[in-house]
N, C-alpha and C positions, 0 to 999 in steps of 0.2 A: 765606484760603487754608489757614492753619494747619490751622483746626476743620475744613476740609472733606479735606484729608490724614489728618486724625485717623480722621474720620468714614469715610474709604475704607480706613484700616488694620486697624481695628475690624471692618468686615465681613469683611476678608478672615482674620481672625483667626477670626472666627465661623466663615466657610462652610468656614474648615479643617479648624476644630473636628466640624462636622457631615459633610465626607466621611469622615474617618478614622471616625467612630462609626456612619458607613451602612456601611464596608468591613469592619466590626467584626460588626455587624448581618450584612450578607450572609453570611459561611461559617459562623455559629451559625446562625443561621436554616434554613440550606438541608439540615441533619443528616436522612437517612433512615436508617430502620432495614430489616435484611432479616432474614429465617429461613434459618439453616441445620441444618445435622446434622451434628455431630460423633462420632466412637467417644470413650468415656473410660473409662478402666481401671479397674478392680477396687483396691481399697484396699488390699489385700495380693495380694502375688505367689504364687498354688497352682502348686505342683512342678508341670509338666506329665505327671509319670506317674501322680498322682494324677486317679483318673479313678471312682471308687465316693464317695459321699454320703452321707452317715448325717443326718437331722434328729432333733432332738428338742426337746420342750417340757419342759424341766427344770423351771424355777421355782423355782431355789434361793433367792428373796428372796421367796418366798408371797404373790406378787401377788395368787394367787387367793384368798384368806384374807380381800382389803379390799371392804369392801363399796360397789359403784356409785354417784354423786352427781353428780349433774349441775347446773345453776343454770337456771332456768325467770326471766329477768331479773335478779334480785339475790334471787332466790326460792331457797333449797337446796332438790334434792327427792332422796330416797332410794328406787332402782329396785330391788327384792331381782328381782326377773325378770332382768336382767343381771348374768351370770356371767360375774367375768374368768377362769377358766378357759376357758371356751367363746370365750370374745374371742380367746385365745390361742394356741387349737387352729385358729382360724378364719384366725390371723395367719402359722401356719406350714405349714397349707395352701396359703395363697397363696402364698410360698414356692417350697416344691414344686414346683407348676404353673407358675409361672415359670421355672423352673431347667430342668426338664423341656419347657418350650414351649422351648428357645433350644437347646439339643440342646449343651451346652459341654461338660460329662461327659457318659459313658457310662451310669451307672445312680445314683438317687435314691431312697434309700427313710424316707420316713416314720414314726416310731417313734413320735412325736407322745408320752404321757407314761408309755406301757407298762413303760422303764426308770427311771422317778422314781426308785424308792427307792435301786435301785443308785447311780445319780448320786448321790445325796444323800451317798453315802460319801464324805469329805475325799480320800483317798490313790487313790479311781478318778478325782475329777476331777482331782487334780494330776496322776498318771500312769495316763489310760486305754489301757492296750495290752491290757488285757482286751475292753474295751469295742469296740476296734477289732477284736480279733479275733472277737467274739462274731456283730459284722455285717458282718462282712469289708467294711468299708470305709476309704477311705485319707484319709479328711476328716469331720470331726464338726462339723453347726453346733447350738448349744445357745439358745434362747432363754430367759433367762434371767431375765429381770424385763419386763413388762408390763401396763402403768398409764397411764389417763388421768391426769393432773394437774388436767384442770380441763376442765370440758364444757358452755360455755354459747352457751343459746338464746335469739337474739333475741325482746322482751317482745311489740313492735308489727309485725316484719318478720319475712319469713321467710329467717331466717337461722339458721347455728350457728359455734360456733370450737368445737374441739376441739385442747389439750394431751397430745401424749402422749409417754411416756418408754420406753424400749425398752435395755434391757442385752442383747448375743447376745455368746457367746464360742466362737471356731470354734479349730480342732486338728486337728495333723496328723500322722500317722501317724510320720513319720519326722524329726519335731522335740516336743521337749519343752515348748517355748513357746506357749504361751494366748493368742493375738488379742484382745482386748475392745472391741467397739465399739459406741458410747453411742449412741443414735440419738434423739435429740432432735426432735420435730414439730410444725407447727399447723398443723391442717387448718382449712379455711375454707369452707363451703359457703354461696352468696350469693344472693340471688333470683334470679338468672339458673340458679345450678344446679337450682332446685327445677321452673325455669318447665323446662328440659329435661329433667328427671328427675319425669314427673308421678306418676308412682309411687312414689316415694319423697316423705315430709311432713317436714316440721321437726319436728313434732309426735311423730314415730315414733321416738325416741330408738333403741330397739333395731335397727333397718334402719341406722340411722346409725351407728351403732356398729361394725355388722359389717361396713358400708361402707369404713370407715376402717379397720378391724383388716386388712383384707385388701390395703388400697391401701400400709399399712405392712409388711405382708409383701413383696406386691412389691417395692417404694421400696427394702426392705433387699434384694432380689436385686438391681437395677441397679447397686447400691455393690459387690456380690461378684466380679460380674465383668464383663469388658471391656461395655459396651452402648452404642447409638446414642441419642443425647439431643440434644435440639431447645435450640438457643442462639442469640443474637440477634447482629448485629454491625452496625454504622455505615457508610454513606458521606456521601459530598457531592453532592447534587443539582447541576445547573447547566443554565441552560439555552445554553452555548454549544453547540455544532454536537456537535460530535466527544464531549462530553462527554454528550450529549444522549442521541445515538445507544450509546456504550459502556454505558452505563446498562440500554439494553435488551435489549445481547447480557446482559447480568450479569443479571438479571432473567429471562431465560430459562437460565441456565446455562452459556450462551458463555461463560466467561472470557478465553479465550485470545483472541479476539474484543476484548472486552472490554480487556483487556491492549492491545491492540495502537493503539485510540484515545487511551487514558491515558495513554501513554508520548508518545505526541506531543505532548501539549499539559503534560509538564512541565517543559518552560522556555520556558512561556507569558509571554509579556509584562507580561501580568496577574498578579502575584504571587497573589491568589484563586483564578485558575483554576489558576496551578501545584501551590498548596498543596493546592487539593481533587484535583487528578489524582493527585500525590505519595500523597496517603492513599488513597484511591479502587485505583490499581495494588498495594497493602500487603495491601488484600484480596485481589487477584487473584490477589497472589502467595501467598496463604494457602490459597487455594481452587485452588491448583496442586502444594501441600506442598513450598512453599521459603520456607520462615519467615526465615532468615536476611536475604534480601533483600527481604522483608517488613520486618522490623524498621530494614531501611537505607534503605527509601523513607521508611518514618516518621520515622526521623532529619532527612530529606530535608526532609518536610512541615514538622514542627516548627521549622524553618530557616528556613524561607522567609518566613514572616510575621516583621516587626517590635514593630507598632505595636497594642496593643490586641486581643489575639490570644491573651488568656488560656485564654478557651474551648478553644480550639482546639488549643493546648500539653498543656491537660490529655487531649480525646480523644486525643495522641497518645501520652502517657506511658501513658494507661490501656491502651492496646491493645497497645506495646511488653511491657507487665505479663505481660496475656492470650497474648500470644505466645510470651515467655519461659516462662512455665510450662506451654502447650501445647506445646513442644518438649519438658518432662522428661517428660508423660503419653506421648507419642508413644515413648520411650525405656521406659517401663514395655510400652507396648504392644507392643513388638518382643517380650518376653519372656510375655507371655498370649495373645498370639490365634494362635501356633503352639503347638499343643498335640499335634497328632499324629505 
């Protein structure tokens, strides 16, 4: 009788063992991801009455001076046909047409490197008030150093990486202080890009070159000012009723919809379903802009589970993170996207 008490305490010790690791299992497992669009602000804050643009490709550190090298596998090969001057002008074109497509200032003019020599003067770049008056504009951006670091092309695939380093320092009329912002890259072009891009060859360094000089112009305008940028976030799949259904008002952009299924089932009987509603309603409330109660559903989620619920503690800490610092963007953004 002993051994067979033994024998039935031992399973139930096991099949305990193996629920808590399937409840553990079920809310990691069930993690979807969605797409959304957020606005994210500009790195530094331009006075809103600043509204004229001055570009220039300065080149105070003679990027154009170094001569092109790329890696053909573990091969170096030397391009004299790639000019990083022309990289540069091509980098702050893109620029331009960016700034200019988004309508944020009034007027944008290209000066690309007509006032090199002037720049080059020590005492106009620490204090250009010449310079602003000369283009009567009330912001100067300077590109300043532009350099691949390292450009290699896959030996057997058609692929490439591309390193590149990027110095711009912007000014503003009515302050004396220098912006510098280091724009560090790797671009990555993979078979899939090439099989879409059949115009473009791996093999065509210079097309790729100028590909990537221009997508880093842009890149550097969406840092400048306020812009919409594509970003990923989290729920919890489920297939109870109500959670089932909320899912696809969310899915379609219902929230509130959405919202209103979640909220019932979080003090689900089911500690699972509470905790994925709990998170689940966190986005709702995100994609409704009331973060605050966003971050106390999370609280909520992370609560709920005891036992084996690592996973799930940490998506909630991560996206408390995410939150917390999408409320100071949002706080930056009160002061850039009324400009007029």
């Amino acid at each position: 009788m002993r051994n067979m008490s033994s024998a039935r305490n031992l399973i139930s010790f096991v099949l305990l063992i193996l629920i808590i690791s399937l409840n553990s299992c079920l809310i990691t497992d069930s993690v979807r991801t969605t797409h959304i669009e957020i606005m994210k602000p500009g790195i530094i804050d331009i006075p809103k009455d600043h509204q004229n643009v001055a570009i220039f490709n300065r080149d105070i550190f003679q990027s154009d001076t170094c001569i092109f090298k790329y890696f053909k596998g573990t091969k170096p090969v030397v391009d004299s046909n790639i000019s990083y001057c022309d990289l540069s002008k091509t980098c702050t074109n893109a620029l331009t047409s960016y700034l200019k497509s988004d309508d944020y200032f009034q007027q944008i003019n290209n000066y690309s490197d007509s006032l090199k020599s002037l720049l080059m003067e020590p005492e106009i770049r620490a204090h250009p008030h010449e310079l602003f008056n000369k283009t009567n504009s009330d912001v100067c951006i300077f590109l300043d150093f532009f350099h691949f670091r390292r450009t290699s092309l896959g030996d057997f695939t058609k692929s490439a990486k591309i390193q590149a380093s990027l110095i711009w320092t912007i000014t503003f009329r009515a302050d004396t202080t220098a912006y510098i912002y280091n724009q560090v890259d790797t671009l990555l072009f993979d078979e899939d890009y090439f099989l879409k891009n059949r115009s473009v060859k791996n093999t065509e360094v210079g097309k790729l070159m100028n590909i990537s000089s221009e997508y880093l112009g842009k890149s550097f305008g969406t840092k400048l000012i306020p812009t919409w940028v594509p970003e990923d976030r989290i729920y919890y799949k489920s297939n109870q009723r109500n959670m089932h259904l909320a899912e696809k008002y969310a899915l379609n952009n219902d929230w509130p919809k959405a919202a209103e299924l979640w909220s019932a089932e979080t003090n689900n009987k089911n500690q699972i379903v509470a905790a994925k509603a709990r998170f689940n309603l966190a986005l709702a409330c995100e994609m409704e802009g009331n973060h605050d109660m966003a971050i106390d559903w999370l609280i909520k989620s992370y609560a709920c589970l005891n036992k084996n619920d690592e996973d799930h503690k940490y998506n909630c800490k991560r996206y408390i993170n995410v939150l917390t610092t999408r409320k100071e963007e949002i706080e930056q953004l009160a002061n850039q996207v009324k400009r007029q």
